[in-house]
DRENPA-3360 file (N, C-alpha, C; in nm, 2 decimals, always signed):
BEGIN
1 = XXXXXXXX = +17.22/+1.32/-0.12/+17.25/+1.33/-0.26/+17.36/+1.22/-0.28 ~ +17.37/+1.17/-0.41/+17.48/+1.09/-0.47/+17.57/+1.08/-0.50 ~ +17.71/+1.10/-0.51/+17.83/+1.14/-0.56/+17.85/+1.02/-0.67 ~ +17.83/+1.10/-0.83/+17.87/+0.99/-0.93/+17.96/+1.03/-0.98 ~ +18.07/+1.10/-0.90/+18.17/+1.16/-0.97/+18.28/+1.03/-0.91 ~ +18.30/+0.98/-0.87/+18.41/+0.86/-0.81/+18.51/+0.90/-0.70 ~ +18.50/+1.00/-0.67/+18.61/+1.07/-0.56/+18.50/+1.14/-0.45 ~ +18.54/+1.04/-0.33/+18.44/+1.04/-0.21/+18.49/+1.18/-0.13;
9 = XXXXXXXX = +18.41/+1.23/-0.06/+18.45/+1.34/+0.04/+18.59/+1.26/+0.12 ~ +18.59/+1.15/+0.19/+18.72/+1.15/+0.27/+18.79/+1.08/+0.20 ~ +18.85/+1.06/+0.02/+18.93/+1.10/-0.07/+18.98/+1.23/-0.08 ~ +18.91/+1.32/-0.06/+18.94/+1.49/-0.08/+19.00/+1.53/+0.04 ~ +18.95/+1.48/+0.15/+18.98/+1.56/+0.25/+19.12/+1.46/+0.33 ~ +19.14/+1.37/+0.27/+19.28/+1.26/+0.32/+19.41/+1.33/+0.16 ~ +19.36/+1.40/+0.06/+19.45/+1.43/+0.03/+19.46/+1.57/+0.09 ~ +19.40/+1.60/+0.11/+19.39/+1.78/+0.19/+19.51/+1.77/+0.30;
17 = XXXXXXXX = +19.46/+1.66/+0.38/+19.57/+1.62/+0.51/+19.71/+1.59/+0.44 ~ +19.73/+1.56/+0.35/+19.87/+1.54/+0.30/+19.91/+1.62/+0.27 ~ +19.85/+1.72/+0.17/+19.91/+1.81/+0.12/+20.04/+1.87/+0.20 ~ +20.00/+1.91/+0.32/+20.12/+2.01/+0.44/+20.25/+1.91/+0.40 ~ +20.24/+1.77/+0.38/+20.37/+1.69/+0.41/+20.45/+1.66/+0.26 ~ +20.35/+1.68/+0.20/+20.41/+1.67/+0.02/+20.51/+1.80/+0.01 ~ +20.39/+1.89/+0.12/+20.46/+2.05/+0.06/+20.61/+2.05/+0.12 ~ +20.59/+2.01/+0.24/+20.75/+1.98/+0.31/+20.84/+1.91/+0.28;
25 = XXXXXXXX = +20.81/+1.82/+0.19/+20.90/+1.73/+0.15/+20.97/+1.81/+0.01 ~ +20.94/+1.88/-0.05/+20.95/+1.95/-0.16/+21.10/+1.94/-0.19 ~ +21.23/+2.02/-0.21/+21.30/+2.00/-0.25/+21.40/+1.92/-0.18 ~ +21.40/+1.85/-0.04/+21.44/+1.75/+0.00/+21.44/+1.59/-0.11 ~ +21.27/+1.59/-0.16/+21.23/+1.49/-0.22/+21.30/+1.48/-0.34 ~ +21.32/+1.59/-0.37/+21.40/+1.63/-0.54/+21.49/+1.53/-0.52 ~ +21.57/+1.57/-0.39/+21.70/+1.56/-0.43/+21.77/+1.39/-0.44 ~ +21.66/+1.35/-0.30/+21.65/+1.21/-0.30/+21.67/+1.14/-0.42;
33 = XXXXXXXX = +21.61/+1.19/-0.50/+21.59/+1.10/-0.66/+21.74/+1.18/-0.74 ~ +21.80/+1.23/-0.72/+21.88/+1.29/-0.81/+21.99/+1.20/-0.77 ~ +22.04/+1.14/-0.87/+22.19/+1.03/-0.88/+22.33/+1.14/-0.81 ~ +22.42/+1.04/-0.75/+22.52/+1.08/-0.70/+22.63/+1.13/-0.89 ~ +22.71/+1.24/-0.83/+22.83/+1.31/-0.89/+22.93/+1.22/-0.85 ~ +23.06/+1.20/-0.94/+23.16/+1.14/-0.86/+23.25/+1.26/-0.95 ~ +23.34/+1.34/-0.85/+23.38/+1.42/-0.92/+23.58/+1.40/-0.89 ~ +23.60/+1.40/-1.00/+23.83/+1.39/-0.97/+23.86/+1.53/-1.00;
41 = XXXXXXXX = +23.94/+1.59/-0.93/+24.02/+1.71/-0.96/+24.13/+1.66/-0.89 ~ +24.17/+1.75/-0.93/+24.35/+1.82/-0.85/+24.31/+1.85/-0.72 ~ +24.40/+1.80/-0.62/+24.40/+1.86/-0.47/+24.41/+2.01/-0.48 ~ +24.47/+2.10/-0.56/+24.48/+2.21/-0.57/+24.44/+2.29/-0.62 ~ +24.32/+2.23/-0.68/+24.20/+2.37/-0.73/+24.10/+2.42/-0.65 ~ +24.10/+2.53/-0.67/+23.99/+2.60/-0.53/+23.84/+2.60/-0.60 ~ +23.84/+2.59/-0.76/+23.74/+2.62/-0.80/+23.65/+2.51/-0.85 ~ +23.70/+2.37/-0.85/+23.64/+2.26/-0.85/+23.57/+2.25/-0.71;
49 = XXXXXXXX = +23.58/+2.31/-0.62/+23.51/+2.28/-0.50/+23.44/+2.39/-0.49 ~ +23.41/+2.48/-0.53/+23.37/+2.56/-0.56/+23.22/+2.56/-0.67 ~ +23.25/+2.46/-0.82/+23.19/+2.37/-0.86/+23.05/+2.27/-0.80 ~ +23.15/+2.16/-0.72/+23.05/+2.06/-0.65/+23.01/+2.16/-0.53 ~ +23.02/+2.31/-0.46/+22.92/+2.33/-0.40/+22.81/+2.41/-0.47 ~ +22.82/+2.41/-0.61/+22.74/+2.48/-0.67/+22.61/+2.35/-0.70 ~ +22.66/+2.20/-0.74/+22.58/+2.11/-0.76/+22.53/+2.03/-0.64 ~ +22.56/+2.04/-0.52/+22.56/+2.03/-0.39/+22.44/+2.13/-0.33;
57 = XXXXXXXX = +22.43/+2.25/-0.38/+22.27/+2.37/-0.38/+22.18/+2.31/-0.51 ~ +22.23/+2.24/-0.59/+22.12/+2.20/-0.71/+22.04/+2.08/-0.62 ~ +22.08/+2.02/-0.51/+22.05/+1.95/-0.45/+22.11/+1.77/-0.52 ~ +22.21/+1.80/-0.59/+22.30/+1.68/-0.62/+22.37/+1.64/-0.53 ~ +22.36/+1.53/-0.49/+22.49/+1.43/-0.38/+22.61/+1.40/-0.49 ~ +22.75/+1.44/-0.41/+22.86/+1.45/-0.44/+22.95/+1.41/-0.42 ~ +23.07/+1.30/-0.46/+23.18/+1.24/-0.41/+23.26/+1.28/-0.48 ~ +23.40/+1.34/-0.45/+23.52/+1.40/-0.46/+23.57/+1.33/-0.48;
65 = XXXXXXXX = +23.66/+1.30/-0.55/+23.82/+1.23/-0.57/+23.91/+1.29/-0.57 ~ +24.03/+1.33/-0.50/+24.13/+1.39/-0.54/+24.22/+1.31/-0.63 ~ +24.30/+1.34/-0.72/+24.39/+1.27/-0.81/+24.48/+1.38/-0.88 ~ +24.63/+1.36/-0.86/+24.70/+1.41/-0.92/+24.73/+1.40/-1.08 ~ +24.66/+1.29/-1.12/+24.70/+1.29/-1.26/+24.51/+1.26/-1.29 ~ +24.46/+1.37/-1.35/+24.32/+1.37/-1.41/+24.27/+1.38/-1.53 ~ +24.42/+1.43/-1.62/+24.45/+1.38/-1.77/+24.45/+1.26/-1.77 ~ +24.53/+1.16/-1.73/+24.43/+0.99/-1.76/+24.32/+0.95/-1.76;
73 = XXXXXXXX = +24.23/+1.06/-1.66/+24.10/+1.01/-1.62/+24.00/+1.11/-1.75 ~ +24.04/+1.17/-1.78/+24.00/+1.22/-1.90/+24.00/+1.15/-2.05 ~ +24.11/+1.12/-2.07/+24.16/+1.02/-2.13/+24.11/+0.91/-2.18 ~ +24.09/+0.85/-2.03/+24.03/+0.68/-2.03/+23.82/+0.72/-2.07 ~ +23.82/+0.85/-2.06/+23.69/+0.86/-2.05/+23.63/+0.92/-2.18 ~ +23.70/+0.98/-2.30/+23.73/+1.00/-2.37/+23.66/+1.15/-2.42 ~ +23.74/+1.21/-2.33/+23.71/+1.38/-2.33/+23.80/+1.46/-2.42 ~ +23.78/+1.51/-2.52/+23.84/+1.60/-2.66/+23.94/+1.66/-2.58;
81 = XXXXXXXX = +24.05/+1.69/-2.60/+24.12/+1.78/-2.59/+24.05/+1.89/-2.57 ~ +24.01/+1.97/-2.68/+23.96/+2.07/-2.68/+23.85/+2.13/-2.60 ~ +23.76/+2.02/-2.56/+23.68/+2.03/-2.46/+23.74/+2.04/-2.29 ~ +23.87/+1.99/-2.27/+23.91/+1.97/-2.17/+23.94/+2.09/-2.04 ~ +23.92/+2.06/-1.96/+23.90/+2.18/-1.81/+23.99/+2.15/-1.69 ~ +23.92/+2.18/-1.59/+24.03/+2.17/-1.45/+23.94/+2.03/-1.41 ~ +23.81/+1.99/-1.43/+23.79/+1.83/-1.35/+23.72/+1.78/-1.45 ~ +23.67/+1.66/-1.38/+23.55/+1.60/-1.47/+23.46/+1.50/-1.38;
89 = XXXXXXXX = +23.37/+1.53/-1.42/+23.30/+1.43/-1.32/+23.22/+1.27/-1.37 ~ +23.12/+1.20/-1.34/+23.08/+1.07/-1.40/+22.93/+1.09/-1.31 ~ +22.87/+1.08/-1.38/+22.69/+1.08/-1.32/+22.63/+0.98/-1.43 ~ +22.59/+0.83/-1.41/+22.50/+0.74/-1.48/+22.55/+0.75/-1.59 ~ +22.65/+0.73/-1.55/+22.72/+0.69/-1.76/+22.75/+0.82/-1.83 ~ +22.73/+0.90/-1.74/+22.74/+1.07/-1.83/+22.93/+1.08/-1.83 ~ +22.96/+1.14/-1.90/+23.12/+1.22/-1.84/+23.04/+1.41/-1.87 ~ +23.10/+1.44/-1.73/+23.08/+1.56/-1.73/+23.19/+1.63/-1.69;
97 = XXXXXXXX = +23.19/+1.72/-1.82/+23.38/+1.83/-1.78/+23.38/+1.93/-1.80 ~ +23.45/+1.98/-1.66/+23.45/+2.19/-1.59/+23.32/+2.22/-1.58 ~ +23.30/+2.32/-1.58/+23.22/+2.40/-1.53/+23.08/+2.40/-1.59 ~ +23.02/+2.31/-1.60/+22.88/+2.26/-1.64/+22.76/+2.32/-1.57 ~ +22.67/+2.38/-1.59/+22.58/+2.41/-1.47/+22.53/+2.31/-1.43 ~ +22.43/+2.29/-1.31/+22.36/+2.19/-1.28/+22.25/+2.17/-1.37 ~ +22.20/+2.32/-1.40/+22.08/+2.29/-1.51/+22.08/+2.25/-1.64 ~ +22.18/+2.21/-1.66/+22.22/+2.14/-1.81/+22.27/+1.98/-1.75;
105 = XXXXXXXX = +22.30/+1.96/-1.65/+22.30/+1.85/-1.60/+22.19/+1.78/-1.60 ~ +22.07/+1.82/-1.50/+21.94/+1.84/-1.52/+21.86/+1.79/-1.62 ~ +21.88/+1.85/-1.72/+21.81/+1.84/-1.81/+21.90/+1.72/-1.95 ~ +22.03/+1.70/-1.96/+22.08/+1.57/-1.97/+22.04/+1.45/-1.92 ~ +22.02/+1.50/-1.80/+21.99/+1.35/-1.67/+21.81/+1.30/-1.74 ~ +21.74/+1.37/-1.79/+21.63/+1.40/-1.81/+21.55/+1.34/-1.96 ~ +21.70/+1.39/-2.02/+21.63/+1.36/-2.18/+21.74/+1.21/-2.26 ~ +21.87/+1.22/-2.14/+21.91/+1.10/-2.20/+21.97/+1.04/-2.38;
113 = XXXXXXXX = +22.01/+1.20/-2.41/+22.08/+1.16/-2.53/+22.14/+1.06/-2.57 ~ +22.21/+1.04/-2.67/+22.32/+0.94/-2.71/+22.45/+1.01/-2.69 ~ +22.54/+0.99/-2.59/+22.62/+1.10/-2.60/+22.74/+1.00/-2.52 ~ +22.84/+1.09/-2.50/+22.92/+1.07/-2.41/+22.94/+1.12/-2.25 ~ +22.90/+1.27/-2.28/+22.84/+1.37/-2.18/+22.87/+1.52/-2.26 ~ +22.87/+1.59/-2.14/+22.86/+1.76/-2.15/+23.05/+1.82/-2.11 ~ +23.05/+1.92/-2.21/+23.17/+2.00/-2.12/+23.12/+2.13/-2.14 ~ +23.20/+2.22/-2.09/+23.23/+2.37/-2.08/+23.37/+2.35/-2.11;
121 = XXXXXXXX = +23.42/+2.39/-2.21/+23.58/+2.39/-2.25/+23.61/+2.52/-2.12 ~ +23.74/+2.49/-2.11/+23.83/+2.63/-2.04/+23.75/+2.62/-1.94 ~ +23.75/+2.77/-1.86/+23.69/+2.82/-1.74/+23.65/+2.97/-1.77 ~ +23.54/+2.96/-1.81/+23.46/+3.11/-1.84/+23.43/+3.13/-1.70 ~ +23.46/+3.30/-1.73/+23.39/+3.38/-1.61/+23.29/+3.36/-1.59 ~ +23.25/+3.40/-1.44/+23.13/+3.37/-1.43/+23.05/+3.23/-1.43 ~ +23.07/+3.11/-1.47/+22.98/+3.00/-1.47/+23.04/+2.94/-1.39 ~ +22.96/+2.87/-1.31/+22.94/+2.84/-1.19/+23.07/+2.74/-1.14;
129 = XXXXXXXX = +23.15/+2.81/-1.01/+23.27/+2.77/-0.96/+23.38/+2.88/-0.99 ~ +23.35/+2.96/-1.10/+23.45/+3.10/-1.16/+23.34/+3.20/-1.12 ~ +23.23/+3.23/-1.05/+23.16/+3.30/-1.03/+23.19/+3.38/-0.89 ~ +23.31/+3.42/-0.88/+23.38/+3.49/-0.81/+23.29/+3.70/-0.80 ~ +23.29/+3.69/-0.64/+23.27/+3.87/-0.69/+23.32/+3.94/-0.71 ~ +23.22/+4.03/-0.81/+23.30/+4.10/-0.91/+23.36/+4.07/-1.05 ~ +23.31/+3.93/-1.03/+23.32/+3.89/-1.21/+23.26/+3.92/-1.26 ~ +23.23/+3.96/-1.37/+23.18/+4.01/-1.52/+23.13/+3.88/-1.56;
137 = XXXXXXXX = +23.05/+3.80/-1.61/+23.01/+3.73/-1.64/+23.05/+3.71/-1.82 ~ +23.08/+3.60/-1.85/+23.12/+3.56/-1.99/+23.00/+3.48/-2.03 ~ +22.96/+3.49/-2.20/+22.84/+3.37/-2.29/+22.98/+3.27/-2.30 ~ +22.91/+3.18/-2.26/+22.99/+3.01/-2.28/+22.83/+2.93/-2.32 ~ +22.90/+2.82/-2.39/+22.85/+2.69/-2.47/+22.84/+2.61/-2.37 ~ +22.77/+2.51/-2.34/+22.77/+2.37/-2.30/+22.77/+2.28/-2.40 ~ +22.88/+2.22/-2.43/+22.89/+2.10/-2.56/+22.83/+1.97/-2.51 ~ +22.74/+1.97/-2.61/+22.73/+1.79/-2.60/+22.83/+1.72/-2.68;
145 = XXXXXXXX = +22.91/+1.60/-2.63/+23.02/+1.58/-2.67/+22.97/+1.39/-2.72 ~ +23.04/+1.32/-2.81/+23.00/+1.16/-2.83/+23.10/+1.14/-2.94 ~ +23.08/+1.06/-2.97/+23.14/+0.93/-3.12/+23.02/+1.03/-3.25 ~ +22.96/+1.06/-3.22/+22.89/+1.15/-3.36/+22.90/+1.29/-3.38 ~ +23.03/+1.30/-3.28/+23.09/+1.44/-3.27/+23.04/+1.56/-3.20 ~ +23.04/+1.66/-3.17/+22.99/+1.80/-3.06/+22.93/+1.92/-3.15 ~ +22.81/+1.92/-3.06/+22.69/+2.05/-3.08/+22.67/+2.10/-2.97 ~ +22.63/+2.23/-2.99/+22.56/+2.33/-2.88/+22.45/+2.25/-2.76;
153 = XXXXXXXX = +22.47/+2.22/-2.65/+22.38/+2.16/-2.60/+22.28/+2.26/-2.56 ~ +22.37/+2.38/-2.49/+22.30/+2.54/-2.42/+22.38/+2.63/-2.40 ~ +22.34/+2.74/-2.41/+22.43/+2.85/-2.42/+22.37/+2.91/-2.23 ~ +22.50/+2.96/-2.20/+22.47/+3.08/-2.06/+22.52/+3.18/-2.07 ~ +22.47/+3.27/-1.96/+22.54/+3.36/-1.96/+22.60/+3.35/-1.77 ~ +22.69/+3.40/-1.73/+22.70/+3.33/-1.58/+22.64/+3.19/-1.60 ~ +22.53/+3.19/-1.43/+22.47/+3.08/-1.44/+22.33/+3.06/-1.50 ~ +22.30/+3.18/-1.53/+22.16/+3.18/-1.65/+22.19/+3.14/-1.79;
161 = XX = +22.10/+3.06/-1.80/+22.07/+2.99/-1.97/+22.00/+3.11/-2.07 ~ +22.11/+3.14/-2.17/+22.05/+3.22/-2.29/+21.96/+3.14/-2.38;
% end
């Protein structure tokens, strides 16, 4: 018989053999492609490291800075007062400040606004790095923040998206 469909039996059966190694590569491969964090805090916050190990399980590669003065680096980067937290980080031109989940990172990295980046003003309970046990979890905002001013990017509750 003739196969006029264009996909030969050892086409089918050479992706068959692949499949086991695709499957294994799975979130290793994610992460490969996910851009490095460069993240500045204070030598003396427990909960900025706390933070990058939360983006560190999103499978994001992560560089620390410690710096005693992080208000300049806020500053020069041009993060609102009002938006302003305990760190900030820099991912592909993004500024990203406090407690951002990864999945709003994620999905930033993804769609590529016109922005400046993302904050979480303050430190709400519960979102990720304040997710201490026994916290009560608080709804917080993720601001998209720019020069055309700040909107709702996503709302959570802990680290779940409402």
């Amino acid at each position: 018989m003739r196969n006029t469909h264009g996909i030969g039996r050892r086409a089918i059966l050479a992706g068959m053999g692949a499949l086991p190694l695709l499957l294994a590569v799975g979130r290793a491969g994610w992460a490969a492609t996910l851009p490095l964090v460069t993240v500045t805090k204070d030598p003396s916050c427990g909960c900025c490291g706390a933070w990058v190990d939360h983006l560190r399980a999103a499978g994001f590669p992560v560089r620390v800075v410690e710096s005693e003065d992080v208000d300049a680096l806020k500053l020069r980067l041009g993060v609102p007062a009002e938006l302003s937290s305990c760190h900030t980080a820099e991912v592909e031109g993004y500024v990203v400040e406090g407690h951002v989940p990864a999945a709003a990172l994620t999905r930033l990295l993804a769609e590529r606004p016109a922005a400046t980046g993302l904050a979480v003003p303050g430190m709400p309970a519960g979102s990720p790095g304040m997710d201490y046990p026994g916290t009560v979890p608080e709804p917080y905002e993720v601001v998209l923040f720019g020069p055309k001013g700040q909107e709702t990017f996503a709302r959570f509750l802990g680290g779940r998206q409402v």
